[in-house]
Jmol script that loads the backbone (N, CA, C; Angstrom):
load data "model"
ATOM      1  N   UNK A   1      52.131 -19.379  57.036  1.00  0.00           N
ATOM      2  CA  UNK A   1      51.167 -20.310  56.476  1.00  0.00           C
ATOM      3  C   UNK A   1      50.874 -19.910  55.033  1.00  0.00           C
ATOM      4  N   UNK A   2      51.403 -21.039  54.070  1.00  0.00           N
ATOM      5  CA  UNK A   2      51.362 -20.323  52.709  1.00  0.00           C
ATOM      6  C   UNK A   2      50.671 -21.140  52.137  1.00  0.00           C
ATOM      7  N   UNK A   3      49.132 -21.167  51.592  1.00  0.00           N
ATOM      8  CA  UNK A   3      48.118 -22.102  51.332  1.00  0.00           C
ATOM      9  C   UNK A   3      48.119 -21.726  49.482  1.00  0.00           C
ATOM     10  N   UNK A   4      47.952 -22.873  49.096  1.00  0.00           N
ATOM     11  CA  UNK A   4      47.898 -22.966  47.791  1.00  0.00           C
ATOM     12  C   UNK A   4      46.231 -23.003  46.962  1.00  0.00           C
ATOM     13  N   UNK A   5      46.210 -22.353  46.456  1.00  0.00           N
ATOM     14  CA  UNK A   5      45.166 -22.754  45.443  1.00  0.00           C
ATOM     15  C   UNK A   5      44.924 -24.107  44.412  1.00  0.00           C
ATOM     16  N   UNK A   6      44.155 -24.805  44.914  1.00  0.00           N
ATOM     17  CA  UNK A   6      44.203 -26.242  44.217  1.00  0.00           C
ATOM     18  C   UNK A   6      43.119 -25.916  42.317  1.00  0.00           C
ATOM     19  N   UNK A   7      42.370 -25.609  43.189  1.00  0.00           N
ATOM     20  CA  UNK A   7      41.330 -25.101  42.016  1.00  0.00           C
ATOM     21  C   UNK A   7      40.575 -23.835  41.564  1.00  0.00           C
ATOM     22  N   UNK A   8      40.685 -23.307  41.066  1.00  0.00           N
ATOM     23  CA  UNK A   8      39.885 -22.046  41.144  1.00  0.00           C
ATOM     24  C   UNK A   8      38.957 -22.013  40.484  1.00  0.00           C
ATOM     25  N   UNK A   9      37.862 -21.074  40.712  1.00  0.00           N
ATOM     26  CA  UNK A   9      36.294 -21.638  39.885  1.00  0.00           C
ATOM     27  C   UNK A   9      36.071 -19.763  39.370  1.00  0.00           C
ATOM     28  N   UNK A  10      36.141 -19.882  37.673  1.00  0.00           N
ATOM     29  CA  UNK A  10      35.989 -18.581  37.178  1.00  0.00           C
ATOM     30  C   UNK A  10      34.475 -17.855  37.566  1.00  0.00           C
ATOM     31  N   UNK A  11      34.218 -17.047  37.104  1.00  0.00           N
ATOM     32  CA  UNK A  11      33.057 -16.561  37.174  1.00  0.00           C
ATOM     33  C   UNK A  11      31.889 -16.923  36.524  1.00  0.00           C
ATOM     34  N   UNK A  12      32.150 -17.513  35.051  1.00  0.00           N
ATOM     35  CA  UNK A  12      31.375 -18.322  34.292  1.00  0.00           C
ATOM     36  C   UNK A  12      30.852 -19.888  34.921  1.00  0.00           C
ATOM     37  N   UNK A  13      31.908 -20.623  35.838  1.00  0.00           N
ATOM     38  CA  UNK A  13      31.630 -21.784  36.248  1.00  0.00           C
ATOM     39  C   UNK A  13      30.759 -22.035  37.555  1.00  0.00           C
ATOM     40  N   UNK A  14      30.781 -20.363  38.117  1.00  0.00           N
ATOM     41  CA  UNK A  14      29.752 -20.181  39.633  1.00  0.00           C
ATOM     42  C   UNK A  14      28.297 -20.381  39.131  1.00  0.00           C
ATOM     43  N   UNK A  15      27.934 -21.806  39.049  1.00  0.00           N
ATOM     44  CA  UNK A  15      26.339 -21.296  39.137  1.00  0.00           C
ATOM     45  C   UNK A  15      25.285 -21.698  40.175  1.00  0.00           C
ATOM     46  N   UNK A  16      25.365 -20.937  41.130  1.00  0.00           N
ATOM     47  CA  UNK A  16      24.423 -20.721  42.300  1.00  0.00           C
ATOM     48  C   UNK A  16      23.200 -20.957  42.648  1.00  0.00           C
ATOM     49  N   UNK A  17      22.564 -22.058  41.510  1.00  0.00           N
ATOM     50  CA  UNK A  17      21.245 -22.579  41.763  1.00  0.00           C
ATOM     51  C   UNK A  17      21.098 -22.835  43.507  1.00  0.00           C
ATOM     52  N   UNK A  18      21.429 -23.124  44.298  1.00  0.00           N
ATOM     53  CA  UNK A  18      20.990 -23.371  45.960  1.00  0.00           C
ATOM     54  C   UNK A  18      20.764 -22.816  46.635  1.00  0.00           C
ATOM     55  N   UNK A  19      21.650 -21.371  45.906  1.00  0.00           N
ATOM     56  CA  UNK A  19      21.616 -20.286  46.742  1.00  0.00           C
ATOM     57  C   UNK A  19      20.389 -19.449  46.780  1.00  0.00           C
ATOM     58  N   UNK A  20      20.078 -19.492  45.022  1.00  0.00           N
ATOM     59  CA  UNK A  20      18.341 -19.236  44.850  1.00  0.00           C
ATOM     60  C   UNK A  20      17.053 -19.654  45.013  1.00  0.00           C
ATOM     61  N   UNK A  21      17.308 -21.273  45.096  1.00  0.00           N
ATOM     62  CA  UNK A  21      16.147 -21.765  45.222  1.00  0.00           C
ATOM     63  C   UNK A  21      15.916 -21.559  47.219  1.00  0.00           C
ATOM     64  N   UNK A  22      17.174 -21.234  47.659  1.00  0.00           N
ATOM     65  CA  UNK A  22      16.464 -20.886  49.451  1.00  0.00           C
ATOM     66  C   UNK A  22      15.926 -19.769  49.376  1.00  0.00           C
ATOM     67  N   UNK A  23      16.317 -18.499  48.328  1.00  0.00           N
ATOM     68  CA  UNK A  23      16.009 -17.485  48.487  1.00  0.00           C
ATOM     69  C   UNK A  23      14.412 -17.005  48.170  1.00  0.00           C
ATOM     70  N   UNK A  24      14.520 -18.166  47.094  1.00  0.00           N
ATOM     71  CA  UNK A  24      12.808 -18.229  46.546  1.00  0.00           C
ATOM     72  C   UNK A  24      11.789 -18.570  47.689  1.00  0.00           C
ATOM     73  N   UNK A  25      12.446 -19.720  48.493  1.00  0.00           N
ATOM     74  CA  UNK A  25      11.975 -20.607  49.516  1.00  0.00           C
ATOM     75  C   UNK A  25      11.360 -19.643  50.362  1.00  0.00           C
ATOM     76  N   UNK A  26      12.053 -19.484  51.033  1.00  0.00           N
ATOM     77  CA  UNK A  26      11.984 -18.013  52.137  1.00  0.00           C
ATOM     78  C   UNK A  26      11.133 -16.899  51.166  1.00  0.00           C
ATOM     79  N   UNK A  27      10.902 -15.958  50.216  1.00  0.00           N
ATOM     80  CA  UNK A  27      10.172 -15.801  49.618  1.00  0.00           C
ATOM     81  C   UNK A  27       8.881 -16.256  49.689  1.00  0.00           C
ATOM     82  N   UNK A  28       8.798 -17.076  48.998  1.00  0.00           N
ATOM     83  CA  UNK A  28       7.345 -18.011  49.531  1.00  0.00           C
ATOM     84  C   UNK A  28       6.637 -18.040  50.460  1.00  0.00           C
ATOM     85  N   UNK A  29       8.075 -18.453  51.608  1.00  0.00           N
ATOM     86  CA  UNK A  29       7.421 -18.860  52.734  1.00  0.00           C
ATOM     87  C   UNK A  29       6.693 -17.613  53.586  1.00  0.00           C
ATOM     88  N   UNK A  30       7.409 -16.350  53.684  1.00  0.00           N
ATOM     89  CA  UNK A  30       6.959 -15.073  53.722  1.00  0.00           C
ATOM     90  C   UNK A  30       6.242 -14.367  53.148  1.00  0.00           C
ATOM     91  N   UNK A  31       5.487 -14.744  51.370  1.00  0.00           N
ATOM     92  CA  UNK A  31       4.516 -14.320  51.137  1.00  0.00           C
ATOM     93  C   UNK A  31       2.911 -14.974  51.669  1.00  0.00           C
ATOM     94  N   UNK A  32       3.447 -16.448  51.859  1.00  0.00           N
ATOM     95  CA  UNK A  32       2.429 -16.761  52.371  1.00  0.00           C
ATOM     96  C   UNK A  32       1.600 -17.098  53.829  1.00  0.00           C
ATOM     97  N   UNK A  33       3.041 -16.541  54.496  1.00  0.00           N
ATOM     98  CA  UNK A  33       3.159 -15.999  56.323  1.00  0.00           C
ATOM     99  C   UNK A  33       1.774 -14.500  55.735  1.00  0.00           C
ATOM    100  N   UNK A  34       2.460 -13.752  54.890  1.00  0.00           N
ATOM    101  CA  UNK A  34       1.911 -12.663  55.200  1.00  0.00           C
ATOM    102  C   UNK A  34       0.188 -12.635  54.577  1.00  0.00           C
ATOM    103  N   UNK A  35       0.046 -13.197  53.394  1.00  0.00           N
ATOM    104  CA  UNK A  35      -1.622 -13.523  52.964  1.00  0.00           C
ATOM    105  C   UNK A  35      -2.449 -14.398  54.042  1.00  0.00           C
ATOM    106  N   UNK A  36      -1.917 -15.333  54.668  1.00  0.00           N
ATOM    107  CA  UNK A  36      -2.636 -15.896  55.838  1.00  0.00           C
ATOM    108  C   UNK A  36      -2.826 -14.589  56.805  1.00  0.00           C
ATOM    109  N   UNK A  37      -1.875 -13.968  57.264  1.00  0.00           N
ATOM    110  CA  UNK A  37      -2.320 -12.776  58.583  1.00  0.00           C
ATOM    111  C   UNK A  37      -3.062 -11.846  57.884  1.00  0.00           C
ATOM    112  N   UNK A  38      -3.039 -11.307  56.712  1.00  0.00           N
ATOM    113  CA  UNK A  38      -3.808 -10.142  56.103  1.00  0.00           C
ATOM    114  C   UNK A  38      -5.376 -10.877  56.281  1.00  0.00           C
ATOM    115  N   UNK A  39      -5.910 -12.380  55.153  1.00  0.00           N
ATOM    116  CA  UNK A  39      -6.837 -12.792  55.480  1.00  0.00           C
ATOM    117  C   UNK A  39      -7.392 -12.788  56.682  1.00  0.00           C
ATOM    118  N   UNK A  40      -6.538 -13.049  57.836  1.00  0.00           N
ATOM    119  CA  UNK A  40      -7.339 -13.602  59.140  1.00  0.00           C
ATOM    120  C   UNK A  40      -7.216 -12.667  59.829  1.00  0.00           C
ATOM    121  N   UNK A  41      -6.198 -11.923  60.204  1.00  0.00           N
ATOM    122  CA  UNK A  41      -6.474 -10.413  60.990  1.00  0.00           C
ATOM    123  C   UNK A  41      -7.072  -9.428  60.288  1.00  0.00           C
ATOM    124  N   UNK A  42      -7.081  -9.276  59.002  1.00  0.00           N
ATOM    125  CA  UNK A  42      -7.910  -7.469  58.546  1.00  0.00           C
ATOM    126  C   UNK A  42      -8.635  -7.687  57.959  1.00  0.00           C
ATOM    127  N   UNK A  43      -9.157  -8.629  57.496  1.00  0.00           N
ATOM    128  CA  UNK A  43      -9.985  -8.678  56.557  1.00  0.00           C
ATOM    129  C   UNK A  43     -11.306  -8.963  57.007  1.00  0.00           C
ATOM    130  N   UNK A  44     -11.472  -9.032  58.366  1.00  0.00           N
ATOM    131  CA  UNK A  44     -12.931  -9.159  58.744  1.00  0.00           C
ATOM    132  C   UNK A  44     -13.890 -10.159  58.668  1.00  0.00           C
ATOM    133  N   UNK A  45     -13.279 -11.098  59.292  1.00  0.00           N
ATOM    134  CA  UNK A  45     -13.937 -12.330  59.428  1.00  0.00           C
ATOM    135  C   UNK A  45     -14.297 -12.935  57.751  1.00  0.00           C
ATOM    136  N   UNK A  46     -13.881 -12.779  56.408  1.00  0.00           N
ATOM    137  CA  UNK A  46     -14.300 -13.597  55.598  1.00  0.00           C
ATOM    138  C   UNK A  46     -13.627 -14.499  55.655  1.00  0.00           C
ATOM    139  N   UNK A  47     -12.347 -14.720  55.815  1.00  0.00           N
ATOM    140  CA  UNK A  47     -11.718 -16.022  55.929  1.00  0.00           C
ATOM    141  C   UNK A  47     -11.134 -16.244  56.591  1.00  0.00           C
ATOM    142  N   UNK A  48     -11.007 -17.283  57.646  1.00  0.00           N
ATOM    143  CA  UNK A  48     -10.554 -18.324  59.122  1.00  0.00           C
ATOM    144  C   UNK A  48      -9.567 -19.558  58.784  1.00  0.00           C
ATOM    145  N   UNK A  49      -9.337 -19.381  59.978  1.00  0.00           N
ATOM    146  CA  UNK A  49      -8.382 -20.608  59.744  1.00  0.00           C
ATOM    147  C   UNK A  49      -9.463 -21.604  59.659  1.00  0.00           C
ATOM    148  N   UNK A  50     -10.391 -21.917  60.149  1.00  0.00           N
ATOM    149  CA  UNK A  50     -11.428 -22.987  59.812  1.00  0.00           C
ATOM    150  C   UNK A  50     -11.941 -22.981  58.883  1.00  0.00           C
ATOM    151  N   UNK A  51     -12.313 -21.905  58.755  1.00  0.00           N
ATOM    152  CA  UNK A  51     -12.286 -21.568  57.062  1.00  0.00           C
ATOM    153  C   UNK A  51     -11.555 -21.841  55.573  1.00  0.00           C
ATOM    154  N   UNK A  52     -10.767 -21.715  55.922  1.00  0.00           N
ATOM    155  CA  UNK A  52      -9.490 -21.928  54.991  1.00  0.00           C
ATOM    156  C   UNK A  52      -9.043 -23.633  54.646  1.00  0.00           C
ATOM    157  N   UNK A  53      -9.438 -24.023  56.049  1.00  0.00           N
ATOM    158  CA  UNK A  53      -9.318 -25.542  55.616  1.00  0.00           C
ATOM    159  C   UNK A  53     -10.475 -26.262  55.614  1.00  0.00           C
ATOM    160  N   UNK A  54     -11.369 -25.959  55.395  1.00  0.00           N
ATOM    161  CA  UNK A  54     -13.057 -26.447  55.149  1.00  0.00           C
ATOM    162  C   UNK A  54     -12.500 -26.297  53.339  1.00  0.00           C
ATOM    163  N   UNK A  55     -12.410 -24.854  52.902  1.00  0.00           N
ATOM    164  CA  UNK A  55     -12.302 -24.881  51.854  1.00  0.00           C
ATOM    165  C   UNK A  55     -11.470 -25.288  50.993  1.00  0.00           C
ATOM    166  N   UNK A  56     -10.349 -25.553  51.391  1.00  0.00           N
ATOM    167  CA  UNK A  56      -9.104 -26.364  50.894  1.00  0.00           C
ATOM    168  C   UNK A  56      -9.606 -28.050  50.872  1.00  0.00           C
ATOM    169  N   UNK A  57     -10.785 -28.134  51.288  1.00  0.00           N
ATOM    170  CA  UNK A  57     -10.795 -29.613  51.478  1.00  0.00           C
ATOM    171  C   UNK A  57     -12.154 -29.662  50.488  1.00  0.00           C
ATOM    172  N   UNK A  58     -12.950 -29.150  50.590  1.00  0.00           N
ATOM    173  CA  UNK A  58     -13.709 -28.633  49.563  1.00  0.00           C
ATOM    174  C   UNK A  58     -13.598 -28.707  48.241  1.00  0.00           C
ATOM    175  N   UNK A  59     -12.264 -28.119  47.724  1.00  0.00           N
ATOM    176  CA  UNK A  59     -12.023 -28.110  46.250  1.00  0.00           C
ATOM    177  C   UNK A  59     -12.206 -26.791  45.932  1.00  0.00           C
TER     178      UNK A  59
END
end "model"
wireframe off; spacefill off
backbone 0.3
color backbone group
């Protein structure tokens, strides 16, 4: 099986924007997994999930 190369893409022409913006994504999504549990488990009752959206609605 002798497969040909149709196109090849140099190193200058790789640009991987999709690959970063999931990586950011996930990022995100895990910093803000983890500030919700810090607020609501250790921090001692100042801020709730009822809390959190009283005040989000609040302004």
């Amino acid at each position: 099986m002798d497969s040909q190369v149709s196109r090849e893409i140099s190193h200058d022409e790789y640009d991987p924007w999709g690959t970063l913006a999931l990586v950011a994504l996930y990022f995100l999504a895990l910093t803000l997994m983890w500030l919700f549990t810090y607020f609501v488990e250790f921090v001692g009752n100042d801020l709730t999930v009822f809390g959190t959206i009283v005040s989000v609605m609040a302004g």
